[in-house]
Z-matrix of the N, CA and C atoms (Angstrom, degrees):
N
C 1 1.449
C 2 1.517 1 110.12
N 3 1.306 2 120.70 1 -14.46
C 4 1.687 3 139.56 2 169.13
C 5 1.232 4 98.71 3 -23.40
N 6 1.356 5 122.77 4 -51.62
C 7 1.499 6 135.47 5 -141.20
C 8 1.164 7 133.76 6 -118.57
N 9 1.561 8 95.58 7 15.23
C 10 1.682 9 130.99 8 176.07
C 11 1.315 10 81.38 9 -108.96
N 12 1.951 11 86.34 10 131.95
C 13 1.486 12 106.85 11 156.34
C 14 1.938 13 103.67 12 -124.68
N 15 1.294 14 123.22 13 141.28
C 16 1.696 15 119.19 14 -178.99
C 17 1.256 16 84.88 15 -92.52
N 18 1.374 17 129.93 16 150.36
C 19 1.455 18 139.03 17 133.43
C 20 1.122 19 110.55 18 -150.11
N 21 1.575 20 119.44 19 165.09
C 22 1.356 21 118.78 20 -176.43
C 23 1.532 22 104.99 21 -71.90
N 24 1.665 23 101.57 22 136.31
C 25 1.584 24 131.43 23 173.91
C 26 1.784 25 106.95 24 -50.89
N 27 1.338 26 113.37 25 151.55
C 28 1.461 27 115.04 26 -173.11
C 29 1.688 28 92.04 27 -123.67
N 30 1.543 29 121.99 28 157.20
C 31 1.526 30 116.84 29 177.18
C 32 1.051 31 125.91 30 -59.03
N 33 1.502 32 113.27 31 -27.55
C 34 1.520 33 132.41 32 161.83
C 35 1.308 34 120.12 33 -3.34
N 36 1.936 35 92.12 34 -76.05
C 37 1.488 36 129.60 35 -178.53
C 38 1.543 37 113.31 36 -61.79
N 39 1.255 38 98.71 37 9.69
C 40 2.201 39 89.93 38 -171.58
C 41 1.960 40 98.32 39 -56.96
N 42 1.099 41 111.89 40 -61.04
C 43 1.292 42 91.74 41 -162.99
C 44 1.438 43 118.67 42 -74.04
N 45 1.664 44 128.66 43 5.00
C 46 1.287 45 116.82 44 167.52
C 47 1.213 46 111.31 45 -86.96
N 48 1.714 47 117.12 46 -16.90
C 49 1.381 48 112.60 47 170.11
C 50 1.646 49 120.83 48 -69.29
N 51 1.778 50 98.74 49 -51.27
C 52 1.686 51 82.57 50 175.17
C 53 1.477 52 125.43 51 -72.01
N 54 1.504 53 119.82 52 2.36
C 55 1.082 54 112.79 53 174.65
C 56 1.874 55 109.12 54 -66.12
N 57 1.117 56 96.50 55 -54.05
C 58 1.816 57 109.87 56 169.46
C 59 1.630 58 113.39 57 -37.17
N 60 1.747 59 95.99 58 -78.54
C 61 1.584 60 95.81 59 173.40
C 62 1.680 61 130.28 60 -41.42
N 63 2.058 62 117.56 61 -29.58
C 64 1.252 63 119.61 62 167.96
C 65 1.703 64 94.57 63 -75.64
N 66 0.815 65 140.80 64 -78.00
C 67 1.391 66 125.75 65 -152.00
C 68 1.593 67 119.27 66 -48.82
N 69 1.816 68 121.42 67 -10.88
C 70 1.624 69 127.70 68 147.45
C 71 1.259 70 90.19 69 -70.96
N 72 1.131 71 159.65 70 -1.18
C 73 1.618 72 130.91 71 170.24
C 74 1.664 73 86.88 72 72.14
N 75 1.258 74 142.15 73 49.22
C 76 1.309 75 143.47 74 159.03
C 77 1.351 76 109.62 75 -90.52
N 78 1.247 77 118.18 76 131.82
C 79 1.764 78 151.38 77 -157.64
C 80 1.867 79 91.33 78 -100.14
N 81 1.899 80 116.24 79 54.80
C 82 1.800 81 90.95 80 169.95
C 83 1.173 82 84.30 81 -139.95
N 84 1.776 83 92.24 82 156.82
C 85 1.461 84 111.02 83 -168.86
C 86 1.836 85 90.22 84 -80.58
N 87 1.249 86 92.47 85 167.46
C 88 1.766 87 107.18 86 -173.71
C 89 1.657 88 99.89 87 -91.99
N 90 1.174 89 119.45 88 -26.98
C 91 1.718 90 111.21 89 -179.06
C 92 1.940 91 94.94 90 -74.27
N 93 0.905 92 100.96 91 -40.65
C 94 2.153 93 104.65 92 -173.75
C 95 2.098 94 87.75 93 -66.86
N 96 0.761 95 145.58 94 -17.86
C 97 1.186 96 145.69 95 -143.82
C 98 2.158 97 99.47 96 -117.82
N 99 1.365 98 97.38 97 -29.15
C 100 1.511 99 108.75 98 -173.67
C 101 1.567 100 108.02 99 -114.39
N 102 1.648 101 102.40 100 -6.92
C 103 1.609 102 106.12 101 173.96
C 104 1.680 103 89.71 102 -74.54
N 105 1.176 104 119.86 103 -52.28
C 106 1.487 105 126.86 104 -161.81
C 107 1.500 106 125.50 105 -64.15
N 108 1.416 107 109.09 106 -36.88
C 109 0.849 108 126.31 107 154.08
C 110 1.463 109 138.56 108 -68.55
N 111 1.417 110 113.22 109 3.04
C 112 1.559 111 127.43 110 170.62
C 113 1.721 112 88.09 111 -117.50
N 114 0.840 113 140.33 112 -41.60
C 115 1.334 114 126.06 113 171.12
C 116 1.514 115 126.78 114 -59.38
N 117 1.947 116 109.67 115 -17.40
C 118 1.754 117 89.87 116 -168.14
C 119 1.381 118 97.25 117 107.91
N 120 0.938 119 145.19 118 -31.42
C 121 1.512 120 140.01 119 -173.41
C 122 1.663 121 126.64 120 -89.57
N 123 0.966 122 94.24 121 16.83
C 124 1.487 123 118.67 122 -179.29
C 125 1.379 124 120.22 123 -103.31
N 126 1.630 125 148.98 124 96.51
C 127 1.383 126 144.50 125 -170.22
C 128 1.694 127 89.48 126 -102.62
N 129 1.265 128 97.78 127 143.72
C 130 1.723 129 123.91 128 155.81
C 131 1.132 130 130.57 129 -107.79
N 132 1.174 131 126.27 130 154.28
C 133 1.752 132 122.41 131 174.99
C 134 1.764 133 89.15 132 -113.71
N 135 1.156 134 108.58 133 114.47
C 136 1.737 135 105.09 134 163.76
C 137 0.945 136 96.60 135 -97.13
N 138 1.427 137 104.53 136 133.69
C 139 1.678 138 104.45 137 140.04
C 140 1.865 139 119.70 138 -143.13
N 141 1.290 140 89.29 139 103.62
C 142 1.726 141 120.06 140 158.62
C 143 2.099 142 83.65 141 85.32
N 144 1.397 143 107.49 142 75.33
C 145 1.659 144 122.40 143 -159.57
C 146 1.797 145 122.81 144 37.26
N 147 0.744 146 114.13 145 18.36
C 148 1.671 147 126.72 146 168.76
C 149 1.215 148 138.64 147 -101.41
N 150 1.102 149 123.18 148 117.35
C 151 1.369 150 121.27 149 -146.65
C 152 1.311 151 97.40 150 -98.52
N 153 1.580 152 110.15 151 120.04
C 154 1.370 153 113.44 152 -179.81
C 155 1.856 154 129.76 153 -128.99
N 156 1.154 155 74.00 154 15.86
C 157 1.966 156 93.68 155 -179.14
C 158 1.486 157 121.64 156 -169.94
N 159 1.006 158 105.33 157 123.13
C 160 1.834 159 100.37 158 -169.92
C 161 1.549 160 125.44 159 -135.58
N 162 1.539 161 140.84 160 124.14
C 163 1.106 162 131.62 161 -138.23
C 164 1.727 163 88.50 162 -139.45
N 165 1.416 164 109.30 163 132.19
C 166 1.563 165 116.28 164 -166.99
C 167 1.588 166 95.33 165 -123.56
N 168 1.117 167 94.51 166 116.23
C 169 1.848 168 115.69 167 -176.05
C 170 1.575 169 101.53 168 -91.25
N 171 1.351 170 106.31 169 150.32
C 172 1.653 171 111.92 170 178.71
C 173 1.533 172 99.58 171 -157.68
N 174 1.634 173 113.48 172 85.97
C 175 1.697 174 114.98 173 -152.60
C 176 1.325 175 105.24 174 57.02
N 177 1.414 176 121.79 175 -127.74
C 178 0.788 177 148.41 176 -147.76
C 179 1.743 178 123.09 177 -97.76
N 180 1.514 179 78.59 178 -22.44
C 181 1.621 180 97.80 179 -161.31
C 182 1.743 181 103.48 180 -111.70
N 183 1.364 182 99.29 181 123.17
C 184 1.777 183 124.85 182 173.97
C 185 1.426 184 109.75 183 -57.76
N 186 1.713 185 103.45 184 103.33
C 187 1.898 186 111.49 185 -170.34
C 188 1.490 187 83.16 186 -84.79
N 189 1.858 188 140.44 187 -50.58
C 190 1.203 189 120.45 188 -156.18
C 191 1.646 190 85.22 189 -169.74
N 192 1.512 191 101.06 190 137.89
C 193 1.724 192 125.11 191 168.22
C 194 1.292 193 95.62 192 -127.38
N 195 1.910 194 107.66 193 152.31
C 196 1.336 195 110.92 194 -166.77
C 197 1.521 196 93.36 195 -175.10
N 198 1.107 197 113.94 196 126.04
C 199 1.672 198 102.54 197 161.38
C 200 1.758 199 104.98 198 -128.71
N 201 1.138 200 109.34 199 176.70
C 202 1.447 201 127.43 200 -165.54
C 203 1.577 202 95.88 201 -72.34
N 204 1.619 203 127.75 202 126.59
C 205 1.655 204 132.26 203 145.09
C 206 1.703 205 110.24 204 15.84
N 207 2.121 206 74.36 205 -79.24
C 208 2.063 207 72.22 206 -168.80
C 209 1.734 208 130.64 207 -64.75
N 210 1.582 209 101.83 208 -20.58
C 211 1.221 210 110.86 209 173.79
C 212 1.339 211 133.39 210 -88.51
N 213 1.071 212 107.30 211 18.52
C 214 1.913 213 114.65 212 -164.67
C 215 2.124 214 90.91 213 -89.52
N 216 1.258 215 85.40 214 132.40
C 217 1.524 216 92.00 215 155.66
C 218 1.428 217 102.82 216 92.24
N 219 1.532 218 112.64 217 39.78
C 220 1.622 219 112.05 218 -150.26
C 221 1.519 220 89.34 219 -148.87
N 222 1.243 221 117.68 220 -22.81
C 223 1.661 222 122.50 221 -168.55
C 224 0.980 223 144.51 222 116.52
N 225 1.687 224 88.85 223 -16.78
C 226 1.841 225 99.19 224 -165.82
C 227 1.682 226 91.85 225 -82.47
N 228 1.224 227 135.00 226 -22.24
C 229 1.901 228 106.96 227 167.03
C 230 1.495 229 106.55 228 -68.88
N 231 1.243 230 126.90 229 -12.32
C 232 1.645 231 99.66 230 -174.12
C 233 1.861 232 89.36 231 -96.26
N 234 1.555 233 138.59 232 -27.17
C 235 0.855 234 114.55 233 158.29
C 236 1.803 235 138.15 234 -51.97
N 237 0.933 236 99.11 235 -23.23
C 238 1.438 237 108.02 236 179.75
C 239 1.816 238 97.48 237 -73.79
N 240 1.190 239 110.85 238 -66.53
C 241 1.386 240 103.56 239 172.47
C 242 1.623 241 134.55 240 -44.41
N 243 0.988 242 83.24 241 -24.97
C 244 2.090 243 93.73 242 170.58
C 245 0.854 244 109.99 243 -63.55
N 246 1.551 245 102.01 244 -51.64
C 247 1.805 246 113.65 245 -172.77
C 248 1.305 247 104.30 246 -54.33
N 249 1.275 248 115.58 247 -65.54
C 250 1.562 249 117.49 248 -164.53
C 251 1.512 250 112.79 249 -53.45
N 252 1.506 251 122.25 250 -32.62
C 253 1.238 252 154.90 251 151.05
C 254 1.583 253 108.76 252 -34.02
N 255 0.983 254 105.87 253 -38.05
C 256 1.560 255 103.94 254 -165.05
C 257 1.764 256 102.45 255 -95.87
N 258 1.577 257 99.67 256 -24.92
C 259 1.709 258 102.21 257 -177.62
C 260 1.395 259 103.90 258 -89.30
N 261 1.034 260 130.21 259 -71.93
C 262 1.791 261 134.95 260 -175.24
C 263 1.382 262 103.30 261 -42.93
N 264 1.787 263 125.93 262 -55.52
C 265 1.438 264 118.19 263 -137.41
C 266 1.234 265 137.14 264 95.67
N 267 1.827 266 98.72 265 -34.79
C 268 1.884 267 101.97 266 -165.53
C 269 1.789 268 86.96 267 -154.14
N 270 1.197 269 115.14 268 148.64
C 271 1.501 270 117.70 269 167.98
C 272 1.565 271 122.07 270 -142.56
N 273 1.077 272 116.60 271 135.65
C 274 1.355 273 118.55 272 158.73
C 275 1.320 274 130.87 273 -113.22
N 276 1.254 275 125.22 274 167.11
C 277 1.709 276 146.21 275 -142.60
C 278 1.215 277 88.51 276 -162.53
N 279 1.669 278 113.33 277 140.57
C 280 1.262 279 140.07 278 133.84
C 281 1.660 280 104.76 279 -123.75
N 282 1.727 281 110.86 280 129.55
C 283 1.362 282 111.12 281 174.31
C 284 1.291 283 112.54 282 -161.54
N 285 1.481 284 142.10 283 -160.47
C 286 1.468 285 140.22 284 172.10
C 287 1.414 286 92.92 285 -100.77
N 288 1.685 287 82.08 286 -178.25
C 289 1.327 288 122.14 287 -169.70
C 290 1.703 289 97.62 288 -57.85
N 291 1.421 290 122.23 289 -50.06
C 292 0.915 291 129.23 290 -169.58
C 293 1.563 292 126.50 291 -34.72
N 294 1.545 293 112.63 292 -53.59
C 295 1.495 294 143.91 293 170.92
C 296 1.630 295 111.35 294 -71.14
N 297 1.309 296 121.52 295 -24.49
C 298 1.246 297 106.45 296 -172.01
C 299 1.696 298 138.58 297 -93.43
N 300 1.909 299 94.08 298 45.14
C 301 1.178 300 105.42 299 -167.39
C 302 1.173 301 77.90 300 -119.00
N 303 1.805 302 127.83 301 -38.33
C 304 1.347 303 111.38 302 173.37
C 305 1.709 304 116.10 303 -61.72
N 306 1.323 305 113.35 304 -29.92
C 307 1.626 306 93.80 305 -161.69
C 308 1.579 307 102.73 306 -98.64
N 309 1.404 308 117.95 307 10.73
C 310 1.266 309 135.19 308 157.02
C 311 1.580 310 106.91 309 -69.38
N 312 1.341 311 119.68 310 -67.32
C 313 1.508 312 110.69 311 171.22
C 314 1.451 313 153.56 312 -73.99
N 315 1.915 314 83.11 313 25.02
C 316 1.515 315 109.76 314 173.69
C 317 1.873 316 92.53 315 -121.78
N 318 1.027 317 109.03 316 15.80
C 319 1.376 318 82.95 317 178.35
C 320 1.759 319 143.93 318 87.58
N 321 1.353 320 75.06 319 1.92
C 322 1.590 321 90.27 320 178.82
C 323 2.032 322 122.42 321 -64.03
N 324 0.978 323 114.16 322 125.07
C 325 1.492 324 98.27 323 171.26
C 326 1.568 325 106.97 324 -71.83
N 327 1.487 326 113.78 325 119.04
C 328 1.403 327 102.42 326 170.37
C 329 1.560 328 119.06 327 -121.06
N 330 1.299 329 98.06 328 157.21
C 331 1.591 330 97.09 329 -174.45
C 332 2.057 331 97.68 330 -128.24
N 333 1.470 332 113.93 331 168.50
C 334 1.446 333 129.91 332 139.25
C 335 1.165 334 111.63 333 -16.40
N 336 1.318 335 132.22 334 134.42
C 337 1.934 336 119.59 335 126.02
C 338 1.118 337 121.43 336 -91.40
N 339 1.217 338 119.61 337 103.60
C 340 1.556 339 126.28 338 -179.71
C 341 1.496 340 98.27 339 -45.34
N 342 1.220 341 109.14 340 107.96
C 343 1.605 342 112.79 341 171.19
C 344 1.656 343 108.49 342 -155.90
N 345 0.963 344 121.03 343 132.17
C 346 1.700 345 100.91 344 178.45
C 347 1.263 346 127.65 345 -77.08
N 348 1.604 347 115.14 346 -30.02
C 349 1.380 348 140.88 347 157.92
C 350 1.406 349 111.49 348 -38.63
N 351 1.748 350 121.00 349 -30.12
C 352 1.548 351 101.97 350 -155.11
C 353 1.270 352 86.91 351 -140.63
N 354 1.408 353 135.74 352 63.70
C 355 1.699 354 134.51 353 -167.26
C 356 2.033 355 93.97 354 -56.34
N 357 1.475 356 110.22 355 -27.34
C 358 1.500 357 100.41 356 -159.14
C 359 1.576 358 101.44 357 -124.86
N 360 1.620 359 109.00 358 55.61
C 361 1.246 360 137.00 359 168.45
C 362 1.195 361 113.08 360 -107.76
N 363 1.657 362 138.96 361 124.11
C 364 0.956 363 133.21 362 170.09
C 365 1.564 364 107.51 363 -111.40
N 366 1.555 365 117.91 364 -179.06
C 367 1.713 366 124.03 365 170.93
C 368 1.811 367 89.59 366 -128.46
N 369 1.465 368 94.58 367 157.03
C 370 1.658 369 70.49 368 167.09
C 371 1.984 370 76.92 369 -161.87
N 372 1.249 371 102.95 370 158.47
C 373 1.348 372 119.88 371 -169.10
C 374 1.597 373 123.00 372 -137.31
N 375 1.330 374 110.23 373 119.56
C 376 1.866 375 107.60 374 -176.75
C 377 1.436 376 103.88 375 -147.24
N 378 1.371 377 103.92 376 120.51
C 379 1.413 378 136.52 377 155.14
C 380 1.522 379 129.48 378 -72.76
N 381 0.991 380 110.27 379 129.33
C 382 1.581 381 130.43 380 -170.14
C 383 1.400 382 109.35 381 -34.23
N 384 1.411 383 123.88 382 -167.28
C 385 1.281 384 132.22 383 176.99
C 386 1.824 385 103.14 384 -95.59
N 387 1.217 386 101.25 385 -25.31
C 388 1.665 387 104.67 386 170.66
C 389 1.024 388 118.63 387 -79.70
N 390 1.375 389 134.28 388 -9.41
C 391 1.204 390 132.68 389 157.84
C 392 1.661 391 112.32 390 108.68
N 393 1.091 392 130.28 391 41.96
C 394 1.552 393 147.61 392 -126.01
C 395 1.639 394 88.45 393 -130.44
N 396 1.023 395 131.68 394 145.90
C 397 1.956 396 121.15 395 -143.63
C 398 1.342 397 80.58 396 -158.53
């Protein structure tokens, strides 16, 4: 993980990001993905110029986390989350069942979404070390 650096994504990078975000099987359009990324709302995981993890901010709230095959399980998603963590203060997630062992081991308070459509939808919510809600 030495060799991950996070910084905010440049428009440049759109297609090394959605390449990342398609390989999570993530559902975002590429124009919502290049709005964000001309705004600042875009985090990267470099490592050694390669884009290998990418986290799409919308305020406050987590549109899509994703890191590359070979890199999963290594840190760089909970780095990406720090980062984003470190800019907002407070974050939110909506996701499945699937993800919520990761955003369980960052700490997220998570709850249900009362929805009938999505019985195995959760929200889950985490505030800074300052206490930012």
């Amino acid at each position: 993980m030495s060799d991950i650096v996070v910084r905010e994504g440049s428009p440049d990078e759109l297609v090394a990001v959605m390449r990342v975000l398609d390989a999570g099987l993530l559902d975002v359009a590429a124009s919502e993905v290049r709005e964000r990324l001309e705004a600042g709302d875009c985090l990267v995981a470099d490592a050694s110029g390669r884009v290998v993890g990418a986290l799409v901010l919308d305020d406050d709230y987590i549109d899509a986390v994703a890191v590359s095959p070979s890199r999963r399980n290594g840190g760089v998603g909970t780095a990406l989350v720090e980062a984003a963590l470190d800019r907002r203060g407070r974050l939110t997630a909506d996701f499945d069942a699937r993800v919520r062992p990761f955003y369980e081991s960052l700490g997220f308070t998570i709850e249900p979404i009362s929805d009938q459509q999505a019985d195995d939808r959760f929200r889950g919510v985490r505030a800074d070390r300052r206490g930012h809600r």
